[in-house]
C-alpha positions in Angstrom: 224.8 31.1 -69.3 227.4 32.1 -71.8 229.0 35.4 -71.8 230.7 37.3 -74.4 233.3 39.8 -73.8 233.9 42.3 -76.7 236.8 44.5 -76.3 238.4 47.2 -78.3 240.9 48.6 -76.3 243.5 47.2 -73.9 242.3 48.9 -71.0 239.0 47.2 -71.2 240.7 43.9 -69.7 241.1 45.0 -66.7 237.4 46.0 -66.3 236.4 42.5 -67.6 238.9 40.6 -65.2 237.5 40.8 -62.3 233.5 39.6 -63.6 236.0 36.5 -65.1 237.3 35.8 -61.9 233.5 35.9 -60.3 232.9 34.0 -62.7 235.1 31.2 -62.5 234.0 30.8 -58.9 230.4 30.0 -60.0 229.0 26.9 -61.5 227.1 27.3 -64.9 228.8 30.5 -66.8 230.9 30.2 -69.9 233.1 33.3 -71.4 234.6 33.8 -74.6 236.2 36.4 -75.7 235.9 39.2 -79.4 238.9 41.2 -79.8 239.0 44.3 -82.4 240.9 47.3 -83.1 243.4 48.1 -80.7 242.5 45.4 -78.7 243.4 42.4 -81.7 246.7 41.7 -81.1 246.3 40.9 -77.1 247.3 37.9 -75.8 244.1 36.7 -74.1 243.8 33.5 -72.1 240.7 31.5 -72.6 238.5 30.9 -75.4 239.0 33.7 -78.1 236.5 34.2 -81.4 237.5 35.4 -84.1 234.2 35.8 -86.6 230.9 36.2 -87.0 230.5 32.4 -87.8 232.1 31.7 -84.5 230.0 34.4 -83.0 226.5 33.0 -84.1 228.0 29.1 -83.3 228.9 30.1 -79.9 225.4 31.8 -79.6 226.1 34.3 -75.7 222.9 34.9 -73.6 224.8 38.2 -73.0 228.0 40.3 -74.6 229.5 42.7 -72.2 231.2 46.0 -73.4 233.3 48.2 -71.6 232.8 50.5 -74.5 230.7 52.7 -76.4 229.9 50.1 -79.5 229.1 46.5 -80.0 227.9 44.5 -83.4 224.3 44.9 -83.6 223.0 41.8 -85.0 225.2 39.4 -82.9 223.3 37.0 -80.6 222.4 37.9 -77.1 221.7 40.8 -74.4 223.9 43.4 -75.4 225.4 45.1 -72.0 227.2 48.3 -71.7 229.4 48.8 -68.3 231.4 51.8 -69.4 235.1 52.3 -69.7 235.3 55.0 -67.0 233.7 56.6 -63.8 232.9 60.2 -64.8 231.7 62.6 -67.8 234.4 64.3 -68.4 233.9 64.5 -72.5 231.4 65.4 -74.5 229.1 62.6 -75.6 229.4 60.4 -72.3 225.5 60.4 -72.4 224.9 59.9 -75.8 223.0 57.3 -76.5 223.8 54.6 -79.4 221.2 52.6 -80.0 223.3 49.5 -79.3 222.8 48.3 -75.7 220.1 46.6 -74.0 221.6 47.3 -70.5 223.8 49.9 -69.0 225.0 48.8 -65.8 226.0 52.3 -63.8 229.0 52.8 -61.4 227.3 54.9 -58.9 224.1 57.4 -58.5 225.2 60.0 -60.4 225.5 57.9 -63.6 222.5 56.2 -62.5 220.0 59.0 -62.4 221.1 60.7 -65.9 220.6 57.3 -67.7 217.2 56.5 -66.1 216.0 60.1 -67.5 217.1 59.0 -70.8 215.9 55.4 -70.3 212.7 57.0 -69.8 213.1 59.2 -72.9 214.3 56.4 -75.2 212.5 53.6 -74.1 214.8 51.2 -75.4 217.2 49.9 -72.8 217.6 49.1 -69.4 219.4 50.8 -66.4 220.8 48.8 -63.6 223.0 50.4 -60.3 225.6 47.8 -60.1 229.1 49.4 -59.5 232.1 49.3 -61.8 233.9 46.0 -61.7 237.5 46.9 -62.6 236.9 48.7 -59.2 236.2 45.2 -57.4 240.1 44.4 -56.8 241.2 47.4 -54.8 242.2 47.0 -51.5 244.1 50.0 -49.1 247.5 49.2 -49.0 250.2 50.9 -47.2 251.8 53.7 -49.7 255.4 53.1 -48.0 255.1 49.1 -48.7 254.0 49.7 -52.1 257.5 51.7 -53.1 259.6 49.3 -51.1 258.2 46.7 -53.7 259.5 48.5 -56.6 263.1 49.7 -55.3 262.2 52.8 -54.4 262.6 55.3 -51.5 259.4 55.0 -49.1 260.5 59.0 -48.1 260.5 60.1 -52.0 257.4 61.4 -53.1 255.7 59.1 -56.3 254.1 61.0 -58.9 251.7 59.6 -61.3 251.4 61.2 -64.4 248.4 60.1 -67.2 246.9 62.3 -69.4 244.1 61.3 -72.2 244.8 60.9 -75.5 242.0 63.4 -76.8 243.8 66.3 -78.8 241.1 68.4 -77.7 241.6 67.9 -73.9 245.0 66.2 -73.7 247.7 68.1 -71.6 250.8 65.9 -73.1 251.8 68.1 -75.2 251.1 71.3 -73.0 252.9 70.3 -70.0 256.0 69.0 -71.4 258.3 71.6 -71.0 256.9 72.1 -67.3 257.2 68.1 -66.1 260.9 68.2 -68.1 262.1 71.0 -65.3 260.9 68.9 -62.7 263.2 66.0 -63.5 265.7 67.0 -60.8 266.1 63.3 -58.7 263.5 64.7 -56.2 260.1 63.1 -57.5 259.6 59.7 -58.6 257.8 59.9 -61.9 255.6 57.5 -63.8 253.7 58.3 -66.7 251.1 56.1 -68.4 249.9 57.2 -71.8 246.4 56.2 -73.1 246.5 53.6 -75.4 245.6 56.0 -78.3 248.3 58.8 -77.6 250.0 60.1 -80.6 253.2 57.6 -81.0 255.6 61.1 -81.5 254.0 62.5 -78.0 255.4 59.2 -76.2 258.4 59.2 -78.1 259.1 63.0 -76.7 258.5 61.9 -73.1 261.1 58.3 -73.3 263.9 61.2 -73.7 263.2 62.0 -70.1 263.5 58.5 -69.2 265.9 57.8 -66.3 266.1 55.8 -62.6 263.3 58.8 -61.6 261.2 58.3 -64.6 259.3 55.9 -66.4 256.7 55.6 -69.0 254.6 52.0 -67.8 253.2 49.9 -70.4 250.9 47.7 -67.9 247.2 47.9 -69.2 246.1 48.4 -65.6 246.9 51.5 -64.1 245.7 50.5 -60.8 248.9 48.9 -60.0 250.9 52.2 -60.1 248.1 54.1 -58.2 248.8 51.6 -55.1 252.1 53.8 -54.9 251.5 57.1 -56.2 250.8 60.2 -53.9 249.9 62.5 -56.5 248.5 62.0 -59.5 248.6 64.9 -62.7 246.4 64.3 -65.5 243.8 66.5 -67.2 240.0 65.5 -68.7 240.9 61.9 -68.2 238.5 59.3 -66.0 241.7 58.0 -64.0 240.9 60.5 -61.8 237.7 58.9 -60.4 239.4 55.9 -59.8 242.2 57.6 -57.9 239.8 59.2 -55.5 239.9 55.6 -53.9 243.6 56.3 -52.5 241.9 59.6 -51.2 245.3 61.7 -52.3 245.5 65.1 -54.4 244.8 65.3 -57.7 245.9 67.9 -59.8 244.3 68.6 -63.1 245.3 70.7 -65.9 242.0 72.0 -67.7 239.8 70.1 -66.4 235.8 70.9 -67.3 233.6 69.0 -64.6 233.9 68.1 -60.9 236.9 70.8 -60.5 236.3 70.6 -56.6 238.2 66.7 -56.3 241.8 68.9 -56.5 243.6 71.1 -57.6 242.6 72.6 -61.4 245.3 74.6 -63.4 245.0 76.6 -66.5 248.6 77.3 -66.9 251.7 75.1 -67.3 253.7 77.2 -65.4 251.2 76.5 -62.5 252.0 72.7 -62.1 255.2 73.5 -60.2 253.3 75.5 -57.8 250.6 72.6 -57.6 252.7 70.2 -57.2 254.3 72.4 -53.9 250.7 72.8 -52.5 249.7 69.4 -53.0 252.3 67.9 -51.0 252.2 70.8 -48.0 248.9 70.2 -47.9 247.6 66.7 -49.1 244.6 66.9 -47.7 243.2 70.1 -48.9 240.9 68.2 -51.2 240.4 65.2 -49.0 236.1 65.9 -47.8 235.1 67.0 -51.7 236.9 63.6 -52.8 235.4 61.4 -50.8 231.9 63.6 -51.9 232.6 62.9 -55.0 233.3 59.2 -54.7 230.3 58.8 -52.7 228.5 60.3 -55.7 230.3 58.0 -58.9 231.3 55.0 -57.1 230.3 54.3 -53.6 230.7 50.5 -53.9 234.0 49.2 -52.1 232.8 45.9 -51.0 234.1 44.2 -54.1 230.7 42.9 -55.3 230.2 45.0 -58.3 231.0 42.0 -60.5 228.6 39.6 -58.7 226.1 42.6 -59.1 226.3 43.0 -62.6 225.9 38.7 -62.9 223.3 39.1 -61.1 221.3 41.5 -62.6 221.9 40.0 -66.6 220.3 36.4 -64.8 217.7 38.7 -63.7 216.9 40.2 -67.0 217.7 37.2 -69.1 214.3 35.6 -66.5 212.2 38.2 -67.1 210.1 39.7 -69.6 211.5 43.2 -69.7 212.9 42.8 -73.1 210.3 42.2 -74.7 208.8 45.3 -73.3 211.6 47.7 -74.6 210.9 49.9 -77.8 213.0 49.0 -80.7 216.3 50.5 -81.4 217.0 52.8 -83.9 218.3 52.3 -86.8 221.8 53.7 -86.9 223.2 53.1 -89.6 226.6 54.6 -90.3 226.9 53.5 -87.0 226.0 50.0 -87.3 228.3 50.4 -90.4 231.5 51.3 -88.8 231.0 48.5 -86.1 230.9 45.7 -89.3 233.8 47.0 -90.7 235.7 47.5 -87.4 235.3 43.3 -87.0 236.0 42.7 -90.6 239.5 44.7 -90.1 
């Protein structure tokens, strides 16, 4: 089987890793790899195409996308496995008209896209887990500072906000997380790839031996030693229910019950007070909600999601799906997006 990874963003590496390192460990499965926008200019090891030509040459049974868009009239099974747990923004469930398959973290995404599968009759929904998910293990929080110099006593906070302007709290909470650089907290802050360049340039002024802006593409890393993590409308904090530690949120609009949900700058002081007193307030609606989005922690999803594109790839349920349509401006953008 060849597979066809099409990326657009830098954080959609670390959702395809892990279904490469499956991979690898299995006989029969080639991968190549389509970079565009911000995506272009990463370093990627492994075979990288870089046209259509090479596209149609190549010629994938399947092209998994951890995003929302994918060229239409390339070769192969075109396979959605999302870029985040949750529906946070508007849109999540909109459907584009460009996937064949949409391979769903957890029941919750599940039942939403079978409706519409039902609805549209033109794609396929598969409960498989998310695979970025498949490398977490529970590590011990105290370790995991030791490793990076710091104080296993200090309290780690983890600070990453979406890139949105509708939704984003960057800006907002500034002057608030700029009073709290005082040598007591441990701060790292990881923007979205997308965030206004002027917004991260405001935030390296507070840089210092407490404070860090991280440029790793996986966030997962800095979760391992975090024990609080601020953000806003942003899908990081599904994936740091796994750690089962408070989350505060600063206008949030779903799932307000997985921590603490502030309206106010001023109020993050006071959150951030609360959650550590009390870490875990939160802790039964987290693991609810995890149960809900993601409930996989066996570290199969990538095997899963293999598993079920063999599956399809054998059968005749393609042929039984109800053409696409047609999209246009769309279909559109996505040429021009590859030809940039």
């Amino acid at each position: 089987m060849r597979l066809l990874f099409f990326i657009t963003q830098p954080y959609s590496i670390p959702i395809l890793n892990p279904i490469e390192d499956y991979c690898d460990k299995i006989s029969g499965v080639n991968i190549a790899w389509f970079k565009a926008g911000t995506a272009k200019s990463l370093e990627i090891n492994g075979l990288t195409l870089k046209s259509d030509d090479e596209v149609f040459s190549y010629d994938p049974d399947a092209i998994i996308v951890p995003g929302n868009v994918v060229p239409h009239y390339w070769p192969g099974v075109k396979v959605q496995i999302f870029h985040g747990l949750c529906e946070e923004k508007k849109g999540h469930y909109d459907i584009t008209g460009f996937f064949d398959l949409y391979c769903t973290p957890g029941p919750q995404m599940t039942e939403k896209f079978q409706e519409l599968s039902s609805k549209h009759k033109n794609f396929i929904v598969k409960e498989t887990g998310w695979p970025k998910l498949d490398n977490f293990k529970q590590e011990i929080i105290s370790a995991q500072k030791i490793k990076r110099g710091i104080d296993p006593t200090q309290k780690v906070i983890l600070y990453a906000p979406t890139f949105s302007p509708k939704y984003k709290s960057s800006i907002e909470l500034y002057d608030s997380i700029k009073e709290l650089q005082n040598g007591i907290y441990h701060w790292f802050v990881k923007f979205h790839d997308l965030e206004d360049k002027s917004v991260v340039e405001k935030y390296k002024t507070l840089e210092s031996e407490f404070f860090h802006i991280i440029n790793d593409i996986d966030i997962l890393n800095y979760m391992y030693l975090s024990d609080i993590l601020i953000t806003d409308t942003s899908s990081v904090a599904y994936e740091f229910l796994l750690f089962d530690r408070p989350i505060i949120t600063y206008k949030a609009e779903t799932r307000l019950e997985k921590g603490i949900n502030i309206l106010e700058p001023d109020f993050l002081i006071g959150a951030l007070i609360r959650s550590i007193e009390d870490p875990e307030e939160f802790s039964q609606s987290r693991k609810e909600i995890l149960n809900d989005i993601h409930p996989y922690l066996d570290g199969e999803s990538s095997r899963r999601v293999i598993e079920t594109i063999y599956e399809l790839l054998g059968s005749s349920d393609l042929k039984n799906l109800k053409s696409k349509p047609r999209n246009w401006f769309r279909k559109r953008q996505i040429r021009k997006l590859i030809l940039s």
